[in-house]
C-alpha positions as MATLAB code, in Angstrom:
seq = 'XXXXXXXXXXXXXXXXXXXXXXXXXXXXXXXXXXXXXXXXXXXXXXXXXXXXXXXXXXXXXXXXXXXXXXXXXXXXXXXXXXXXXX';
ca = [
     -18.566  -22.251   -7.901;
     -15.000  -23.271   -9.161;
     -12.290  -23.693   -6.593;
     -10.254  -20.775   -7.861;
     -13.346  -18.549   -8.082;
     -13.815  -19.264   -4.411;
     -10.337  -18.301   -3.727;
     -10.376  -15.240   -5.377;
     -13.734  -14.210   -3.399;
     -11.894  -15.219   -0.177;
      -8.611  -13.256   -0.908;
     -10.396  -10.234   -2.427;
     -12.821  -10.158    1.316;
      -9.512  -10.581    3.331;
      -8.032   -7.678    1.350;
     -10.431   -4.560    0.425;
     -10.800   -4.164    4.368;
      -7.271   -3.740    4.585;
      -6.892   -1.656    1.666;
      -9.536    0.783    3.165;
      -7.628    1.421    6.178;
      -4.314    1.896    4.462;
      -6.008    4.332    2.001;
      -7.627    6.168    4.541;
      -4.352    6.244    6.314;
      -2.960    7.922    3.277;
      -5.919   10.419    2.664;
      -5.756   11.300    6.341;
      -1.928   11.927    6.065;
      -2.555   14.327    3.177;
      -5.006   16.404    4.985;
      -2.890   16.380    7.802;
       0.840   17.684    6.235;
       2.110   15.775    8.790;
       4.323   13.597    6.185;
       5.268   14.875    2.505;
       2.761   13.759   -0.119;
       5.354   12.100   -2.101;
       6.148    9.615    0.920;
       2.619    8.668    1.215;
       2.176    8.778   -2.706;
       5.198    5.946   -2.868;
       3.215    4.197   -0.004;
       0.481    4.052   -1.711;
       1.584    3.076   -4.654;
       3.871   -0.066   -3.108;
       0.536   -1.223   -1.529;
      -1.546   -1.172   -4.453;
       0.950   -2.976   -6.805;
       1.012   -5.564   -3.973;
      -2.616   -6.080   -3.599;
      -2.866   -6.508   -7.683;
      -0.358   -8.611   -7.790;
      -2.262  -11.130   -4.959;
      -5.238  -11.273   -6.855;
      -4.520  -10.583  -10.488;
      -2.215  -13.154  -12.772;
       0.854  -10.475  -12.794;
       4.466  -10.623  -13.458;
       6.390  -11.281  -10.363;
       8.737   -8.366  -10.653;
       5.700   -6.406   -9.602;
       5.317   -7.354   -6.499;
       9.423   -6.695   -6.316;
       8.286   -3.034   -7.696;
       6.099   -2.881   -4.740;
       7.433   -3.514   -1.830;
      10.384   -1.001   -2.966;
       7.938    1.734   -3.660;
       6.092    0.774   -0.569;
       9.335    0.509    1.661;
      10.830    3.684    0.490;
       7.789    5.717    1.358;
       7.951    4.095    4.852;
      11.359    4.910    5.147;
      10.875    8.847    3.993;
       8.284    8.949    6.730;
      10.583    7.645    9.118;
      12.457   10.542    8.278;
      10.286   13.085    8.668;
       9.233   12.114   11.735;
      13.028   12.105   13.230;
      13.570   15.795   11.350;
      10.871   16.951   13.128;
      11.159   19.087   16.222;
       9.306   18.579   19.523;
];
């Protein structure tokens, strides 16, 4: 087994556990209308461009792409949860 092969094995087990719990975040926060789906869709999305970009060979601007998809859905859930009445 190659070096890199061996990395990629390691960073892919470190990462699909993680990956599960922030999708089933997501999912749950759908079926739940307790944040708007387009905040958790931007979540989503951030999360997934950064995981690809880890473990695939893509453009840097990417992972950029992410985090500001990823960030901005944090941030609209942020403010939902200050809108919202006790």
């Amino acid at each position: 087994m190659t070096k890199s092969l061996r990395w990629i094995i390691g960073t892919t087990a470190i990462a699909a556990p993680r990956l599960h719990l922030i999708s089933e975040f997501g999912i749950d926060s759908l079926k739940a209308k307790v944040f708007s789906p387009s905040a958790i869709a931007l979540f989503l999305i951030g999360i997934s461009l950064n995981l690809a970009v880890a473990l695939l060979p893509l453009p840097d601007i990417l992972q950029i792409l992410g985090s500001l998809f990823r960030n901005v859905g944090l941030i609209a859930m942020g403010i939902t949860v200050i809108r919202k009445p006790l």
